[in-house]
Rosetta silent file (secondary structure, phi, psi, omega in degrees, C-alpha in Angstrom):
SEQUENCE: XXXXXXXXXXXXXXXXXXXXXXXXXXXXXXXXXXXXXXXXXXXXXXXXXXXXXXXXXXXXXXXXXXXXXXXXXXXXXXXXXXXXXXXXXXXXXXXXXXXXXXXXXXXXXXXXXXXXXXXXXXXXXXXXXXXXXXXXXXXXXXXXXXXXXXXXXXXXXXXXXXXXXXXXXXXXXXXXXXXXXXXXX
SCORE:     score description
SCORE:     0.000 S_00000001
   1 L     0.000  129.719 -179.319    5.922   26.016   29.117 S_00000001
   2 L   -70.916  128.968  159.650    5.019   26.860   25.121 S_00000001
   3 L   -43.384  150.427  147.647    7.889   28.653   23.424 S_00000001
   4 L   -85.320   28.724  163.416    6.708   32.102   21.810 S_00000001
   5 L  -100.430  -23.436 -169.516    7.924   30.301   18.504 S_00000001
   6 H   -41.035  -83.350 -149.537    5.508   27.524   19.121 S_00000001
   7 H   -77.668   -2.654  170.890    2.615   28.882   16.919 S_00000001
   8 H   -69.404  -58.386 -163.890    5.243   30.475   14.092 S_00000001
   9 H  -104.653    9.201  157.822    6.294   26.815   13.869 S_00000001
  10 H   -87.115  -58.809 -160.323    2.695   24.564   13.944 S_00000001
  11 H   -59.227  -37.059  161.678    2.139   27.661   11.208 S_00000001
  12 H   -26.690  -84.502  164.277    4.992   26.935    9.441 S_00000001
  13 H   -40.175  -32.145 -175.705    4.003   23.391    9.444 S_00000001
  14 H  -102.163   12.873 -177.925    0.631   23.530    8.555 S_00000001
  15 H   -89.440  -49.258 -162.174    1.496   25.758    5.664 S_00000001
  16 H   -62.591  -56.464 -176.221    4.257   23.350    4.259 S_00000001
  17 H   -65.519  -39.260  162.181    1.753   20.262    5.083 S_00000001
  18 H   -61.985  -29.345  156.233   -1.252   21.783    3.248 S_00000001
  19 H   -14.935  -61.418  179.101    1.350   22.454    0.569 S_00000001
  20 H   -77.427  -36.690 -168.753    2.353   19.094   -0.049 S_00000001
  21 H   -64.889  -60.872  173.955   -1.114   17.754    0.143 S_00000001
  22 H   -46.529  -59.736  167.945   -2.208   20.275   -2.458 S_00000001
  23 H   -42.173  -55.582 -168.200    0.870   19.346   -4.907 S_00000001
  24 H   -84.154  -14.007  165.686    0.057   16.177   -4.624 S_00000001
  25 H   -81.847    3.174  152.261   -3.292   15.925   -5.660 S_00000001
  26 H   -73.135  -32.261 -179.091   -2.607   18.271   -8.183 S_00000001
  27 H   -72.714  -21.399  158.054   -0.081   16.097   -9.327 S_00000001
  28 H   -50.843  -39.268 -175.899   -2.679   12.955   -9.244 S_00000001
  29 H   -77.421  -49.542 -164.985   -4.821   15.155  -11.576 S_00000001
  30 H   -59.578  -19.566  169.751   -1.889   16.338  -13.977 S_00000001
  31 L   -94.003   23.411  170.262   -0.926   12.591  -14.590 S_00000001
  32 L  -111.928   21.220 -160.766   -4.491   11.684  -14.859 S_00000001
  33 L  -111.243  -22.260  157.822   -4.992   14.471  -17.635 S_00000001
  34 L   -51.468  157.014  176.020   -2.903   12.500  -19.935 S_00000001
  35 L   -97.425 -158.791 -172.187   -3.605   10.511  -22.812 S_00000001
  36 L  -111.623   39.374  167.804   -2.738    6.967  -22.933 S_00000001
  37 L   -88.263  -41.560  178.372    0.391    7.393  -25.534 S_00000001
  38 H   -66.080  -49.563  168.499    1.757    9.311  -22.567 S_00000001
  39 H   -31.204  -30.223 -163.244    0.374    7.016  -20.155 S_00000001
  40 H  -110.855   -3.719  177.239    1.990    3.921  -21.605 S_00000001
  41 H   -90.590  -25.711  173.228    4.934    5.762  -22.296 S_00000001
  42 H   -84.612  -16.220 -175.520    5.768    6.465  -18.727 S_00000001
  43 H   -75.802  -26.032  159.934    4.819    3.097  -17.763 S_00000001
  44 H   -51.070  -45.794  136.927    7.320    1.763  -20.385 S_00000001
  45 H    11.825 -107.764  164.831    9.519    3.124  -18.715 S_00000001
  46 H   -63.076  -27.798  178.065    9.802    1.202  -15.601 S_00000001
  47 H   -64.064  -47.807  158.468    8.690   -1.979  -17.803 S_00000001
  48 H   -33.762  -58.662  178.524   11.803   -1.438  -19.518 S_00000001
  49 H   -38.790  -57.346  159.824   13.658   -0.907  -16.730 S_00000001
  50 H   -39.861  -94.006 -147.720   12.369   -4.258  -15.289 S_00000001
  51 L   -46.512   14.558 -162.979   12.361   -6.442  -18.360 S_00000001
  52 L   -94.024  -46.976 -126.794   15.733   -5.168  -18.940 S_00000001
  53 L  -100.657  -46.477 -152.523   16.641   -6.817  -15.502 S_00000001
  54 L  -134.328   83.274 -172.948   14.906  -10.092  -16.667 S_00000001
  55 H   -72.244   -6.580 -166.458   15.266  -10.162  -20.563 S_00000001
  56 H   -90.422   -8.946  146.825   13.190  -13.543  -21.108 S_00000001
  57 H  -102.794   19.423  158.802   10.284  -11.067  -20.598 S_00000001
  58 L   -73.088  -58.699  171.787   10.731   -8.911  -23.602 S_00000001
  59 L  -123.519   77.466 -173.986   10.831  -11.609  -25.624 S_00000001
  60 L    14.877   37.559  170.635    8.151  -13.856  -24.178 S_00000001
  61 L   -95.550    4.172  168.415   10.013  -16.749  -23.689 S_00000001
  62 L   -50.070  138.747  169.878    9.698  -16.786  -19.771 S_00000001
  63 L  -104.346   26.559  158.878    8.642  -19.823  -18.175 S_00000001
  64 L  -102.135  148.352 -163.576    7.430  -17.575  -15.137 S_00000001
  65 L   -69.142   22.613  177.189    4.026  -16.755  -14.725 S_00000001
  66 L  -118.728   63.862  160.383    5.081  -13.206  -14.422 S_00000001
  67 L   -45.575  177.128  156.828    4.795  -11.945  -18.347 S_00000001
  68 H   -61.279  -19.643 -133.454    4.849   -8.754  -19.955 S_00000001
  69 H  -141.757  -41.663  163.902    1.491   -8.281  -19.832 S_00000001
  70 H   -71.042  -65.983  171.183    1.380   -8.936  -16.349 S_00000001
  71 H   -26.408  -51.513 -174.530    4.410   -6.375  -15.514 S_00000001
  72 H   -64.560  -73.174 -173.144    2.762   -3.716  -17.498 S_00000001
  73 H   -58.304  -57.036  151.278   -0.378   -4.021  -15.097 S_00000001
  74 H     5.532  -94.737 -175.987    2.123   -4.452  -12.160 S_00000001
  75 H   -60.098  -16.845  168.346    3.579   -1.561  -12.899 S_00000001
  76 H   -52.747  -67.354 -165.188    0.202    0.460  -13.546 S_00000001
  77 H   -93.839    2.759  171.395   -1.120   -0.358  -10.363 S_00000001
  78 H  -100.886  -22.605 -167.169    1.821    0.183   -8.067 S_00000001
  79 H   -74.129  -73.482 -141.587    2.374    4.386   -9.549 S_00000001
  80 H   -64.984  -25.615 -175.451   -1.692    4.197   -8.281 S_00000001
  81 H   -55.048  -57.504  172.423   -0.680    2.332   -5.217 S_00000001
  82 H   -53.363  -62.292 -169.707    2.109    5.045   -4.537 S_00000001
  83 H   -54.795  -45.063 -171.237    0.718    7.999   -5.422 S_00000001
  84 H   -94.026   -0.269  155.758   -2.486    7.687   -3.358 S_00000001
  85 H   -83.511  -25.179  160.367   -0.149    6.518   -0.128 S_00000001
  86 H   -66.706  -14.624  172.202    1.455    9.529   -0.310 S_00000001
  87 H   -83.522  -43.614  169.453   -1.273   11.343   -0.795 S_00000001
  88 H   -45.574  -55.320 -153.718   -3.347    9.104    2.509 S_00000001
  89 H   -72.335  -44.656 -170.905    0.158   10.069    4.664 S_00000001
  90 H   -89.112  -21.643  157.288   -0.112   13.449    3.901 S_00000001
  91 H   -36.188  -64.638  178.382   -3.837   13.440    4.385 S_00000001
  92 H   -53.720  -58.652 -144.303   -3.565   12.120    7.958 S_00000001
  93 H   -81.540   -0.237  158.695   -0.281   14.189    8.942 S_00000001
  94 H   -73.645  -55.404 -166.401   -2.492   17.459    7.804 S_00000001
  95 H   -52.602  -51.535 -159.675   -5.657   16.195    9.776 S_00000001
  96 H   -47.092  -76.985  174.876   -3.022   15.217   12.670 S_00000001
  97 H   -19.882  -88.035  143.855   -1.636   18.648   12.691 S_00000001
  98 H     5.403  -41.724 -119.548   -5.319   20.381   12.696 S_00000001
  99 H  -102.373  -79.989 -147.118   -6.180   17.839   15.404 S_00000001
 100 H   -67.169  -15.363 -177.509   -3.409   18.462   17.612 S_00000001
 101 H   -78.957  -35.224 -166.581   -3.401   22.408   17.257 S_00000001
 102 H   -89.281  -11.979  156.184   -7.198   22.681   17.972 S_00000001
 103 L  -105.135  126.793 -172.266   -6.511   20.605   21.359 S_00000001
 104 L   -63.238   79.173  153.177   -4.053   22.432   24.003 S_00000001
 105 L    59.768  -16.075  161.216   -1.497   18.995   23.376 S_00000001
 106 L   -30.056  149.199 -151.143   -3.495   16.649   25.296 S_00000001
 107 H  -116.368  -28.269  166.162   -1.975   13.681   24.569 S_00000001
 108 H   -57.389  -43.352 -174.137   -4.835   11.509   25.676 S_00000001
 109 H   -63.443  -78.841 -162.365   -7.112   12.880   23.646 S_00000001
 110 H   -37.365  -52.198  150.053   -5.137   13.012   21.111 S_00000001
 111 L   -35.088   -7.187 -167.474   -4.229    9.368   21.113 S_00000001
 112 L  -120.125  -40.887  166.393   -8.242    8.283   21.307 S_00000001
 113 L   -50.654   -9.264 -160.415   -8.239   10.859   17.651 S_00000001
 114 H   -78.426  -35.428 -179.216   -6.012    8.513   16.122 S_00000001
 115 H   -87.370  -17.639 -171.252   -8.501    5.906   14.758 S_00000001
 116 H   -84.720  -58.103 -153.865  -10.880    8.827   13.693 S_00000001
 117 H   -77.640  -31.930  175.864   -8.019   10.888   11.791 S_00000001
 118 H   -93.420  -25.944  160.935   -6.730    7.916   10.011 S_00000001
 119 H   -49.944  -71.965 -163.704  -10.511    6.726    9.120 S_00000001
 120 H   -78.265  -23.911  158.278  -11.051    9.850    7.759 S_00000001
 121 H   -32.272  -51.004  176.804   -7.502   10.143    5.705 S_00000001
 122 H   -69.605  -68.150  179.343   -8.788    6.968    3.917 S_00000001
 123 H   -37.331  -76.285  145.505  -12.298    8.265    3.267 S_00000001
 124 H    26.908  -85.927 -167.916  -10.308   11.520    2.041 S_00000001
 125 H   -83.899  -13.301 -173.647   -8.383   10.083   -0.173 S_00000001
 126 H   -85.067  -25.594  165.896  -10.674    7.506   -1.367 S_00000001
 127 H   -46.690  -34.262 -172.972  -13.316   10.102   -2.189 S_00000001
 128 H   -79.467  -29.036  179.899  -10.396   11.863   -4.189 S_00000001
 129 H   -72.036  -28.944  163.285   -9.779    8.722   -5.986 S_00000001
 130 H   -75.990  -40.320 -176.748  -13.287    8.466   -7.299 S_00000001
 131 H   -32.544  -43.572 -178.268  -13.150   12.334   -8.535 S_00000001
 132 H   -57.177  -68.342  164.670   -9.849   10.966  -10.065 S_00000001
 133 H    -4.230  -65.172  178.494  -11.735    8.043  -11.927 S_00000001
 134 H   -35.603  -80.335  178.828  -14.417   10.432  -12.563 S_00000001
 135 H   -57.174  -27.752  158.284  -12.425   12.514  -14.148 S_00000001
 136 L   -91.175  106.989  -57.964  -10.444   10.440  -16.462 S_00000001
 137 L    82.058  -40.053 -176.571  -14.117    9.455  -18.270 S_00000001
 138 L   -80.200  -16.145 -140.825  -13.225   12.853  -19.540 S_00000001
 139 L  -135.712   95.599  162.609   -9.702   11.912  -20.896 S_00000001
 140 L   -52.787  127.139 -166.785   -9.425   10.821  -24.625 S_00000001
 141 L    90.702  -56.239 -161.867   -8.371    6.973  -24.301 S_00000001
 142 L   -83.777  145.619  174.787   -8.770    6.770  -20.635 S_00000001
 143 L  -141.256  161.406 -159.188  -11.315    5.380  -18.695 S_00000001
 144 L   -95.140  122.262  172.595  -12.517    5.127  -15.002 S_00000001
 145 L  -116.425  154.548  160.942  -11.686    2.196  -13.567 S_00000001
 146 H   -51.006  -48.368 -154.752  -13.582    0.783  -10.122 S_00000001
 147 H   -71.755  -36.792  164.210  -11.014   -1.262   -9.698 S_00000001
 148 H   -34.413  -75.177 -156.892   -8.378    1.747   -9.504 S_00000001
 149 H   -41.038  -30.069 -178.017  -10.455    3.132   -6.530 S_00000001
 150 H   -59.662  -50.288 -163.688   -9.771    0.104   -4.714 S_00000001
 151 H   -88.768   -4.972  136.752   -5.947   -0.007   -5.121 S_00000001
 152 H   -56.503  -40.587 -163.056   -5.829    4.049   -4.344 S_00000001
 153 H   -56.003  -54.270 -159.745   -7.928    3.099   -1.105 S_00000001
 154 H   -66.609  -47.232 -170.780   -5.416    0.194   -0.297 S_00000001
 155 H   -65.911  -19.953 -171.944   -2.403    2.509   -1.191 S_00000001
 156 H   -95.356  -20.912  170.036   -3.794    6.032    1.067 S_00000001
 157 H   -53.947  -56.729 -164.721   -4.387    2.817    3.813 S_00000001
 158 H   -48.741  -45.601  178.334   -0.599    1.838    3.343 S_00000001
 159 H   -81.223  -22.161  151.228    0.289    5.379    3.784 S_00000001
 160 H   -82.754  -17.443  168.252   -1.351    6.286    6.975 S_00000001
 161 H   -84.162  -14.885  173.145   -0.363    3.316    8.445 S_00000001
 162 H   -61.441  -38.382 -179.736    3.438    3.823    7.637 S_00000001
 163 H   -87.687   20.435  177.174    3.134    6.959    9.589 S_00000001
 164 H  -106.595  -19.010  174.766    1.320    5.457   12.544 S_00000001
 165 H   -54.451  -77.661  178.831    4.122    3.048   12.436 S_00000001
 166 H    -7.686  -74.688 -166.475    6.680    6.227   12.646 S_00000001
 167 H   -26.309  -57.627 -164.930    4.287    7.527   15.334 S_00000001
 168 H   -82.912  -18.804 -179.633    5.189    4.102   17.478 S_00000001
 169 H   -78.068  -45.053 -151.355    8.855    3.457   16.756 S_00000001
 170 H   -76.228  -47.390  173.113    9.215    7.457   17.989 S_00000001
 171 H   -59.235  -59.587  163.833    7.431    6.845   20.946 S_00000001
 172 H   -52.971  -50.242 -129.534    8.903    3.749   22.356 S_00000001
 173 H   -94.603  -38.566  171.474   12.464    5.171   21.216 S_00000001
 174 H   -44.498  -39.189  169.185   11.024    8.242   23.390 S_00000001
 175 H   -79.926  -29.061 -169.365   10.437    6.333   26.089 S_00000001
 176 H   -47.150  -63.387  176.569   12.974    4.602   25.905 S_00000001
 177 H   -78.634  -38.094  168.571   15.671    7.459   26.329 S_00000001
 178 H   -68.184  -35.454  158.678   13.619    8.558   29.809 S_00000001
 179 H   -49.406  -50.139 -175.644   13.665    5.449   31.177 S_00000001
 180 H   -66.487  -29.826  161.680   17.554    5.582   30.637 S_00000001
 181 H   -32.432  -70.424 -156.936   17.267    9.392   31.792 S_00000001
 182 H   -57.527  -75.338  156.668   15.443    8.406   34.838 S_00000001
 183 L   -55.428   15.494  144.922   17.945    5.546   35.853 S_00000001
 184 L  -111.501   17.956 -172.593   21.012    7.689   35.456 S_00000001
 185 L  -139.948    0.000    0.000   19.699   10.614   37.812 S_00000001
């Protein structure tokens, strides 16, 4: 039996989850709206942060193949990695949400949507990543890289599969507890 809170709380939810989704690809525009004194200044940042950790790459006397030059690209490509799996995770867990509201809970179904809804998260976000690209072209200093688009793609991958992960640890732990139910009654 549905609660008469049930659609007050998928609305809730699908308020909060288009929310997030919005923020963050606003926030994917507002740091791609920078120029690249800001750009390199937040990534100095964390380079700092590192090379701080590991001082022989400050002043380029490492004998590890992991320079300054390398970090700095590192670190470049993991904020795109990051950004666009949170943006993939929240893709999917909007689509999910959508999904699961426009089917009365079938759980079968819903399970055979799973490969379609995370397919299209990645298309989603990877589409958003060329606009992003696109867009810095536009962006004194900055330029559209290809190569970006890949490692948002890989990172909005990363991020629907952590939450398909979720999805499976919840279930088995779900099952888990009924089994234990079941054999104490």
């Amino acid at each position: 039996m549905i609660s008469k809170n049930t659609p007050k709380i998928h609305s809730k939810t699908a308020t909060i989850l288009l929310a997030l989704l919005i923020f963050q690809m606003l926030f994917i525009f507002a740091m791609s709206s920078f120029g690249p004194d800001s750009s390199n200044a937040q990534s100095n940042f964390f380079v700092n942060l590192i090379s701080g950790l590991v001082p022989d790459l400050k002043t380029g006397t490492s004998t590890s193949a992991f320079d300054l030059k390398a970090l700095i690209f590192f670190v470049r490509k993991t904020a795109h990695f990051t950004e666009y799996a949170i943006l993939g995770l929240l893709f999917y867990l909007n689509l999910k949400h959508h999904s699961n509201k426009k089917q009365s809970l079938n759980h079968h179904s819903s399970q055979k949507q799973s490969p379609k809804l995370f397919a299209l998260a990645i298309l989603f976000s990877a589409l958003y990543a060329c606009t992003d690209e696109f867009h810095q072209l536009f962006v004194p200093g900055r330029t559209g890289q290809p190569f970006d688009v890949l490692v948002d793609t890989l990172g909005a991958t990363f991020g629907c599969l952590v939450v398909l992960a979720v999805q499976k640890i919840r279930t088995q732990l779900a099952l888990r507890r009924s089994k234990q139910k079941s054999k104490t009654s």
